[in-house]
N, C-alpha and C positions, 0 to 999 in steps of 0.2 A: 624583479630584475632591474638594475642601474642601467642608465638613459648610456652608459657606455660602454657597459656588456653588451646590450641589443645592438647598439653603433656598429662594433664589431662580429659580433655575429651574423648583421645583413650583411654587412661590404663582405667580409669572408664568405658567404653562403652564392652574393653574385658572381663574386670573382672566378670562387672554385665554381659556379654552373656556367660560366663561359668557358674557361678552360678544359673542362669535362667534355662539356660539347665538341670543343676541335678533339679533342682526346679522343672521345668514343668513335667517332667519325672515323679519322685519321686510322686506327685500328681494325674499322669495319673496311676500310677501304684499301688493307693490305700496306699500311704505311707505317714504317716504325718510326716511334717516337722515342728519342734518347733524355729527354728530360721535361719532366713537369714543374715549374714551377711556383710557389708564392711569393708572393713580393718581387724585386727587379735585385740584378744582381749588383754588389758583389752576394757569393755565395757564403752564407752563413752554417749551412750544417744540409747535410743528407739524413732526410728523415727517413728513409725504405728506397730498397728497388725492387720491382717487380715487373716482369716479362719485360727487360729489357730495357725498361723506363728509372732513371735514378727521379726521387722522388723530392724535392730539396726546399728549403725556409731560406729565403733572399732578407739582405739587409734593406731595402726600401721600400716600404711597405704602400706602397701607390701602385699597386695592380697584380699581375700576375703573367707569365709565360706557359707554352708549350711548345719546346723544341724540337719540331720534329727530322730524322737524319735528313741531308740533304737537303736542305729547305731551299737553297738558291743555289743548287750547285746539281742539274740532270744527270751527271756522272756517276754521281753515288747511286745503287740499287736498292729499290725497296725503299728509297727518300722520297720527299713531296715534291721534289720540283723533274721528279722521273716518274712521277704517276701520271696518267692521263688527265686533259686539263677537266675534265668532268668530275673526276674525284679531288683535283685541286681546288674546284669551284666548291665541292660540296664538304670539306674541308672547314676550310675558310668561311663558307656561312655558318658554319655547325655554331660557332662563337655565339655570336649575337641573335641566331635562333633559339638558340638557347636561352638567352636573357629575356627573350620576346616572349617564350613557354613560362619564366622565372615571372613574368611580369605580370601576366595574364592568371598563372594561379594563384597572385598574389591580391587582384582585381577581384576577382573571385569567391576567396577565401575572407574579404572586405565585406564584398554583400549578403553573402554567406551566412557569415555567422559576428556580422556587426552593422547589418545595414542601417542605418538611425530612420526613423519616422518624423519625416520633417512636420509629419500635418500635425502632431502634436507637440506639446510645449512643457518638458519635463520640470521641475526644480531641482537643480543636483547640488547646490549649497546655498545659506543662508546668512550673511553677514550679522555680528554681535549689535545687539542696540538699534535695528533697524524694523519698520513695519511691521515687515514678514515676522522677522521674530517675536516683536510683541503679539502679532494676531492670531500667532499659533500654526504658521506654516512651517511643513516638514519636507529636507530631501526625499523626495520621491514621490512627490505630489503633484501630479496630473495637472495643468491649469486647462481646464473646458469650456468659461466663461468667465466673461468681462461683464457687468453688469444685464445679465440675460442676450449678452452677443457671443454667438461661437467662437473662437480663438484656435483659428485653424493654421497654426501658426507660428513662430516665433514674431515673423516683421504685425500680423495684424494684432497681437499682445503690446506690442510694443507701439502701435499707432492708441489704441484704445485708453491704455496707460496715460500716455504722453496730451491725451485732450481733457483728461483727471485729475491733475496734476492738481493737488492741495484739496480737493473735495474725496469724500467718503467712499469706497468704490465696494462690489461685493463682486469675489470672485468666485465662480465655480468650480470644485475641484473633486477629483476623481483620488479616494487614497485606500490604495488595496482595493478597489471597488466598491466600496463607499461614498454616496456623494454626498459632498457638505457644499455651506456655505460658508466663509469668510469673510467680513470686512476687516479694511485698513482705510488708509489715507498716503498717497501716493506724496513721496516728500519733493516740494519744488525746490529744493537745492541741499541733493545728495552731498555725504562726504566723498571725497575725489576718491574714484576707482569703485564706485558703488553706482546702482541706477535710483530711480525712486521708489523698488520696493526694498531693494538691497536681497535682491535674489542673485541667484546664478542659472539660467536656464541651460537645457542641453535639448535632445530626444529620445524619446525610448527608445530601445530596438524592435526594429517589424524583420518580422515572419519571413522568408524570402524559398521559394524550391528552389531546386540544384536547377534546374531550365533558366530558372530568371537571371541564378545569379551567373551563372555561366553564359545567358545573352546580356548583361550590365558589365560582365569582364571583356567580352566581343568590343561591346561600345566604348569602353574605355580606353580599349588600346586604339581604336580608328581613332576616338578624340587625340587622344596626346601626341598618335601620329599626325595627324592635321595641324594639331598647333604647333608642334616640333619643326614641320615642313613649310609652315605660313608664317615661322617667327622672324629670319630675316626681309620680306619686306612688309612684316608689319614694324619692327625695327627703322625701316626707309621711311614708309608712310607716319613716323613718328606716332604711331598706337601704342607701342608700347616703351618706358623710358629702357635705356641702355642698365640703370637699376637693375628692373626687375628682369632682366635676358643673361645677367653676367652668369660667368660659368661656375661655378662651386666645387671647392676641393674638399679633402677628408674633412674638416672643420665646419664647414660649410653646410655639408652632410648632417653632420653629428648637430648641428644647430640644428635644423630645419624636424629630424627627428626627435630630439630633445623636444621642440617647441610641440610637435604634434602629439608627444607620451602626455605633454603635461596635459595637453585636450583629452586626452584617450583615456587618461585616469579619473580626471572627474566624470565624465561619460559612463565609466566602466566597460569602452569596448574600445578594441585597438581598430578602429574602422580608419583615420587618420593615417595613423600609423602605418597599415596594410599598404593603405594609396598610395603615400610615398615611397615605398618600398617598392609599387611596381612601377612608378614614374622613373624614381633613380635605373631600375633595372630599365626599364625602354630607353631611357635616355644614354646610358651606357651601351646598348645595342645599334642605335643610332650613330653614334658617338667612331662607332670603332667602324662603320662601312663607309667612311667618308672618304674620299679619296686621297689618302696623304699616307707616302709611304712609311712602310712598320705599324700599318693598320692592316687593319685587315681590308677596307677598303683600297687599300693603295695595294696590296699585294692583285686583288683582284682587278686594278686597272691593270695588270700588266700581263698576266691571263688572258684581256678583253684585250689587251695587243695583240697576244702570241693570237687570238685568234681571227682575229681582222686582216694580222697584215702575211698569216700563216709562216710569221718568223720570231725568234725568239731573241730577247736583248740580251748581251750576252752577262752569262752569268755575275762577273768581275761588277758590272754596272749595277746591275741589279743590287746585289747585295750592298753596293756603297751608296746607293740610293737609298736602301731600309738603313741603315747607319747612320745617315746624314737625318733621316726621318725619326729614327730614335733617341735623337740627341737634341733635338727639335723640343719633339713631343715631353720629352724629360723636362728641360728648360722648361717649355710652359705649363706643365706642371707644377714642376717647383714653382712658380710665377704665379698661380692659381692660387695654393696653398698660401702662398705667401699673403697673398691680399684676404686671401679671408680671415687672417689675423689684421693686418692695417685698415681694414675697411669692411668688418664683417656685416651680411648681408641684414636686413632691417627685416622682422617679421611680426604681424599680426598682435599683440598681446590686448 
């Protein structure tokens, strides 16, 4: 599958599990919805309706909507902004709990059935004309020792290696369950983009129960939310540069996953891949409870009015506040996108 099929199939796969979310909700909770839709409008085509709902494909393909009747106007019967504020709250998070469920079995489904074995030191390719290849090493050979030292590792391989550098080394290797031994001579001035054996290392994959990896999906979401939550003042406290914080649009995206397939295929496990998939998904959950109106955070500051001051702003305000917040949020979008073309994000290679 092409690094821009998958691109599109995750963003599509988030989008519609946010929207679903409010959707399902909105319907368990006696609220009609008049329209679902992909992308931002204008409206390009009516793809179905059913129970009520027109189903429809938006010409702006940066996120998604669900219209439910009524939304800022309490008048309407059987609309969101005439349901009780309990079902308006429960609503409105339906969205980004959703993504938060989308992210978590995406965590999951990572250690699942791709967790890599860091304590071992795989070789997943072999450069033309280098050591390895003259001394007979094969992709998929287990490296277990450095001259009778365990190699529990990638970094202590690569300390071992690196004090070898132009003398004879014997390394121990595990192939198919076979143990040989090897020598080479570790070359002290590689060709550029090669190391001194001219291997390529990765991990294997380990073993994991459905218990561990579903407590390694737990912990990854409290991680990302910790760092998500601690990023602006470690931004203050100059920890991290303004670089690595900026925000990422569709491109941005498709880089960052592009970059992760090309690890995931020499690996042979999409464990990469999976992670970001449930990072973009938290961080899109995050993203949308902020308080800035035509969020879903911003709807629910105004909810947390009605119920504070037990009076409602009036509908008129309201809505041109989500309006003004819509057009906002659109602009920096487009804004987003735009820089990850003039200034695409720097990664790892």
């Amino acid at each position: 599958m092409s690094d821009l099929l998958i691109f599109v199939v995750v963003i599509a796969t988030l989008i519609l599990g946010h929207e679903l979310g409010h959707f399902l909700v909105a319907r368990l909770g006696k609220v009609r919805v008049d329209e679902f839709g992909l992308g931002f409008p204008p409206r390009l085509l009516t793809l179905f309706s059913a129970g009520g709902t027109r189903f429809t494909l938006n010409a702006i393909p940066l996120g998604g909507f669900v219209r439910p009747s009524g939304e800022d106007d309490p008048s309407v019967p059987g609309g969101l902004a005439a349901a009780t504020k309990r079902v308006r709250i429960a609503v409105l998070l339906a969205g980004p709990a959703a993504n938060v469920l989308l992210a978590f079995l995406a965590f999951v489904a990572a250690f699942k059935f791709a967790a890599p074995d860091f304590d071992r030191t795989l070789i997943s390719a072999i450069a033309p004309d280098s050591p390895a290849e003259a001394a007979g090493l094969l992709p998929g050979d287990l490296i277990v020792s450095v001259d009778g030292l365990p190699v529990t590792g990638y970094p202590t391989l690569q300390q071992a290696i690196a004090e070898r550098l132009g003398t004879s080394v014997a390394l121990g290797i595990d192939r198919q369950g076979q143990a040989l031994r090897i020598d080479l001579v570790p070359r002290s001035e590689p060709p550029e983009g090669q190391g001194p054996l001219g291997i390529l290392t990765g991990n294997p994959r380990r073993q994991t129960t459905w218990g561990e990896s579903i407590g390694y999906g737990a912990q990854s979401i409290a991680f990302q939310v910790n760092e998500l939550i601690h990023l602006p003042s470690r931004l203050l406290r100059q920890e991290v540069s303004p670089d690595q914080a900026r925000l990422s649009g569709l491109k941005g995206m498709y880089d960052m996953l592009a970059w992760a397939g090309e690890i995931d295929r020499s690996a042979e496990r999409p464990f990469l891949t999976l992670n970001l998939v449930g990072v973009i998904s938290l961080g899109l959950a995050l993203a949308n409870l902020l308080p800035i109106p035509a969020l879903d955070g911003g709807r629910l500051l105004f909810v947390a009015f009605e119920a504070v001051t037990r009076r409602r702003i009036s509908p008129r305000y309201e809505g041109l506040a989500h309006a003004i917040g819509f057009a906002l949020l659109l602009a920096l979008m487009l804004y987003v996108n735009l820089q990850d073309f003039l200034n695409p994000i720097s990664l790892p290679r």
